[in-house]
C-alpha positions in Angstrom: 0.0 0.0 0.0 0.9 3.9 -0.4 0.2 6.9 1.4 -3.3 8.6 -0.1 -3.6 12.4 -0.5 -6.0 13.7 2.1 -9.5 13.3 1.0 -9.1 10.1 -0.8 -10.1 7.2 1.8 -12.5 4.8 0.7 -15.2 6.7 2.0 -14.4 9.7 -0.1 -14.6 7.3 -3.2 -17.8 5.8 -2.4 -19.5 9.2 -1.9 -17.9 10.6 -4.9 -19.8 7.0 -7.0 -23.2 8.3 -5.4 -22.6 11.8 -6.4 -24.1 11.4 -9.7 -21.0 12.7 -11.3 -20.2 11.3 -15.0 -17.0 9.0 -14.2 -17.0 7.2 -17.3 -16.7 10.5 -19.9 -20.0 8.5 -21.8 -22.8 10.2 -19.9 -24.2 7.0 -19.0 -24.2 5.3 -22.0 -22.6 1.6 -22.2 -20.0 0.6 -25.3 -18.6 -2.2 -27.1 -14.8 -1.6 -27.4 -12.0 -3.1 -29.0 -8.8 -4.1 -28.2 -7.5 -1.4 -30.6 -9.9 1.2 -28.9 -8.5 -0.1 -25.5 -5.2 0.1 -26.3 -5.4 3.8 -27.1 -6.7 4.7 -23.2 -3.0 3.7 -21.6 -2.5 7.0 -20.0 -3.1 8.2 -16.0 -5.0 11.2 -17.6 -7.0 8.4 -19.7 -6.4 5.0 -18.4 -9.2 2.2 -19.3 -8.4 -1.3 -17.9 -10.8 -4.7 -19.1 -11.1 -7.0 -16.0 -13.4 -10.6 -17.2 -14.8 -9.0 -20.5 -15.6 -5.8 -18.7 -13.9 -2.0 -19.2 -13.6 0.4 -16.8 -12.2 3.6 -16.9 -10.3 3.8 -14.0 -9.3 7.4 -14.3 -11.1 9.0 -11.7 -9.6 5.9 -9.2 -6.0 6.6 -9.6 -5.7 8.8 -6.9 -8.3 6.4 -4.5 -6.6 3.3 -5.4 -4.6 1.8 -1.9 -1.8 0.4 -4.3 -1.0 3.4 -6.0 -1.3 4.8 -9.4 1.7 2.9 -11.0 0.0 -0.7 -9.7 -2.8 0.3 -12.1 -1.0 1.6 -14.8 0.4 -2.3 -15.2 -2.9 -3.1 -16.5 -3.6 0.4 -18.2 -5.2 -0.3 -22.0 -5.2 -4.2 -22.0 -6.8 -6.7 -20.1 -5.4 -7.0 -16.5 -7.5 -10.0 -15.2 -4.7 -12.2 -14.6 -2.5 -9.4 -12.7 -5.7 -8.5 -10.6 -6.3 -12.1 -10.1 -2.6 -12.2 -8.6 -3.0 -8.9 -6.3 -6.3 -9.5 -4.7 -8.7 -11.6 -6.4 -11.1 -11.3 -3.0 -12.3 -7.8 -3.8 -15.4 -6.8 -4.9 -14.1 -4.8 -7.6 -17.5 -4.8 -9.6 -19.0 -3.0 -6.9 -16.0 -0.7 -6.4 -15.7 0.3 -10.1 -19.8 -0.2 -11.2 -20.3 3.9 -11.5 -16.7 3.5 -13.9 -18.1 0.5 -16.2 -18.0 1.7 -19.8 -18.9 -1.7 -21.0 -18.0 -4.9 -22.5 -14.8 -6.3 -24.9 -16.2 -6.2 -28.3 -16.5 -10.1 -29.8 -13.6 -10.4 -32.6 -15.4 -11.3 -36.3 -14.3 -15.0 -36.9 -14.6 -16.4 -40.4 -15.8 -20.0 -40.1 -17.8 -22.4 -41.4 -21.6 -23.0 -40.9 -22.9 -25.7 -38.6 -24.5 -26.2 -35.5 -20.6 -27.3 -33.8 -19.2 -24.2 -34.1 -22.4 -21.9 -32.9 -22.1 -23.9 -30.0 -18.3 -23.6 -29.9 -18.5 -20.1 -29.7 -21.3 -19.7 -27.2 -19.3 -21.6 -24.4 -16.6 -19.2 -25.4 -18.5 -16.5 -24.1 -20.4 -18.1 -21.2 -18.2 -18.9 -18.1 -18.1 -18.9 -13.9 -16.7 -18.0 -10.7 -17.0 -18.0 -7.6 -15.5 -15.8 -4.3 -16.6 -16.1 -0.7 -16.5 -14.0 2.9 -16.9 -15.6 6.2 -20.5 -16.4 6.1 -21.4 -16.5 1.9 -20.5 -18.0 -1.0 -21.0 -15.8 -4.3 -21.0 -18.1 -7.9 -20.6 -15.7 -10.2 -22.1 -16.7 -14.2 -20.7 -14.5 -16.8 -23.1 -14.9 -20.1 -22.2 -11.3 -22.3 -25.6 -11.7 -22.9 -27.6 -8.2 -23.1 -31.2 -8.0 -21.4 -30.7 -10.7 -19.3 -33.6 -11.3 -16.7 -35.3 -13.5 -14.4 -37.0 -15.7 -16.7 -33.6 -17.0 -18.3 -32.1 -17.6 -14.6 -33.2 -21.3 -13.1 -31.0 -21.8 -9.9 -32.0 -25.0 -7.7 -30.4 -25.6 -4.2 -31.4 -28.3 -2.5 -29.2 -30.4 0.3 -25.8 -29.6 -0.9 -26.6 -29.8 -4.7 -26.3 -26.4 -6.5 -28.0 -26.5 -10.1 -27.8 -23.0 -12.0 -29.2 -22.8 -15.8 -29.0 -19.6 -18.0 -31.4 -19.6 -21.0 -30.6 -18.7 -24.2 -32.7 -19.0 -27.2 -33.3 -23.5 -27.7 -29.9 -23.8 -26.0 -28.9 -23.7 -21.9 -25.7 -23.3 -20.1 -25.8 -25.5 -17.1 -23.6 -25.3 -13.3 -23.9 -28.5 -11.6 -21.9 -29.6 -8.1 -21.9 -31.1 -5.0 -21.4 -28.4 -3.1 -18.1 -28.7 -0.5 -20.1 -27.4 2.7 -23.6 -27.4 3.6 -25.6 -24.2 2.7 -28.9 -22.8 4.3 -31.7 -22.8 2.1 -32.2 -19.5 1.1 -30.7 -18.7 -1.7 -30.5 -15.2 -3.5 -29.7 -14.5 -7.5 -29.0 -10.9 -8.6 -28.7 -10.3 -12.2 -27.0 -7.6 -13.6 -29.2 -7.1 -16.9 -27.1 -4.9 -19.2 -24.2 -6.8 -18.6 -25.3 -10.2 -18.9 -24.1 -11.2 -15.6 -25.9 -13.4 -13.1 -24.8 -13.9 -9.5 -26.1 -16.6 -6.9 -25.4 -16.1 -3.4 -25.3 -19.0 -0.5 -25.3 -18.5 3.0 -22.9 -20.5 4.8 -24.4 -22.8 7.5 -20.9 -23.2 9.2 -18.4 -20.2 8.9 -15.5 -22.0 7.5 -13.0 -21.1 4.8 -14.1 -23.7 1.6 -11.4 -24.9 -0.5 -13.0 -25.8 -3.4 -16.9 -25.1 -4.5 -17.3 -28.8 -5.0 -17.4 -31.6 -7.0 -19.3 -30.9 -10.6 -21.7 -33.3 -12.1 -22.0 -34.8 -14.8 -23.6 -31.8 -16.8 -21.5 -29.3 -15.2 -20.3 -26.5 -17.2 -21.9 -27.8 -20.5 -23.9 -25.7 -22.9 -26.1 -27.7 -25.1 -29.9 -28.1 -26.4 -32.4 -27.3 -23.8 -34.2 -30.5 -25.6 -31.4 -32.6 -25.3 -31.2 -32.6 -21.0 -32.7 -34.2 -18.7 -35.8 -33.5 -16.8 -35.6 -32.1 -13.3 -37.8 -32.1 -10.9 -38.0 -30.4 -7.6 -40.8 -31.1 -4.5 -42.8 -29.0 -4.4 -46.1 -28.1 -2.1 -49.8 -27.7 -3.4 -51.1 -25.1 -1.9 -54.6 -24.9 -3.5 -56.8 -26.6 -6.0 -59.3 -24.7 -8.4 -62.3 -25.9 -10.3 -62.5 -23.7 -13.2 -64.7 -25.9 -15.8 -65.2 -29.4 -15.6 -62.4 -30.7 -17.6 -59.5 -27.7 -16.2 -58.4 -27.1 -13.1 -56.4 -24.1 -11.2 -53.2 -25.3 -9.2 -51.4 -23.1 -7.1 -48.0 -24.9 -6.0 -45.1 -23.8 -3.7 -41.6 -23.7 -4.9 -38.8 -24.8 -2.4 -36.7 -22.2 -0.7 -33.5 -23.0 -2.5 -35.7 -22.5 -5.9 -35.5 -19.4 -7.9 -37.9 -20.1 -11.2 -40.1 -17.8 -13.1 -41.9 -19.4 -16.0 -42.6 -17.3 -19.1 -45.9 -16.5 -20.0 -47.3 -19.2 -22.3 -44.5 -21.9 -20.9 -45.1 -25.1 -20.2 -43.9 -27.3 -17.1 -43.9 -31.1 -16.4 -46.1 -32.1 -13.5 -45.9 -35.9 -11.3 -47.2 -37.4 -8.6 -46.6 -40.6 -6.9 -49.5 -42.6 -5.8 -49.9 -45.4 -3.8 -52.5 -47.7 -2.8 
């Protein structure tokens, strides 16, 4: 760490992100940029830095950041995921640098042949995880580049120690799937950063221990394939009331488990079973 000027704690930075002031220079306004474009902001007047797929203009944080201006300037213009990785992969730099986020890494134009191999090929490119955890949570974090993401696309199941997240895209899904290391409790919260295609799922731990590995994956894990193509899943769920609406159609009203986070499109369809005995 370095000495910081008066006035530049990390208090002073957080109020100066809720001032409403214009830290990116774009008024707002989110762009695709190339590595060419990058390249050119490689100066502490002007310094842009791309962390997982994401550019931030990190200008206005020189003179906050506890490592000092020239530990930033290592990364300034290019991608400096693997040095921040090295220095402190535990922060929470998303929420540090939001108010700086001047978008995404623009996709490189591939000549290639058609076929449905390579659209999947370069789909998994883009999709990916992580995950990160305090003292008490564990954070899996899905990165998709996929613009107007929202609830309906997110399916997260956690039930025992099995974590199952699903990201929707068009006929195809990309799947997480592990045994988690520790046991969770069963609430379970999903965020979902919309413009920048990024979906987080949050666990809270049931014993504050440090985890040394999120688990072990499934078979599925970290696949993307047809949606038509996986297997059912089911989950137990509770039926809370039964409606007679005509005399062939009936009104059910069932009650997802905790560790559930679902929201079926208008129009969808679900699969429905019952055991019965006797």
């Amino acid at each position: 760490q370095v000495p910081l000027k008066p006035g530049r704690s990390l208090m002073d930075w957080i109020r100066l992100t809720k001032s409403g002031k214009d830290l990116t220079g774009l008024k707002g306004r989110l762009i695709e940029v190339t590595e060419d474009e990058l390249a050119k902001h490689n100066k502490k007047e002007d310094c842009w830095i791309c962390i997982r797929g994401f550019v931030y203009n990190v200008t206005p944080y020189m003179e906050y950041h506890p490592g000092g201006e020239d530990e930033l300037m290592k990364a300034a213009g290019t991608d400096g995921t693997d040095l921040f990785d090295q220095v402190h992969r535990w922060v929470n730099y998303e929420s540090m640098l939001k108010e700086c986020l001047v978008g995404r890494m623009a996709v490189k134009p591939i000549a290639a042949p058609k076929g449905e191999f390579f659209f999947l090929l370069l789909y998994f490119l883009f999709y990916s995880y992580d995950w990160f955890q305090t003292d008490s949570l564990i954070t899996v974090v899905i990165y998709t580049r996929q613009q107007d993401m929202n609830e309906e696309l997110v399916i997260v199941d956690c039930q025992g120690k099995r974590l199952r997240g699903e990201i929707i895209i068009d006929d195809y899904s990309y799947l997480i799937e592990v045994d988690l290391d520790h046991a969770v409790s069963e609430e379970v919260a999903v965020n979902i950063a919309e413009k920048i295609g990024k979906v987080e799922i949050i666990l809270k731990k049931k014993d504050n221990i440090h985890w040394k590995m999120l688990g072990q994956p499934w078979e599925c894990h970290n696949t993307f394939i047809k949606r038509t193509d996986r297997e059912l899943f089911y989950r137990k769920c509770k039926l809370v009331s039964k409606t007679e609406v005509t005399h062939d159609t009936k009104l059910f009203c069932l009650m997802l488990p905790k560790g559930t986070h679902l929201h079926v499109p208008t129009g969808q369809h679900v699969y429905l079973k019952q055991t019965i005995t006797g």
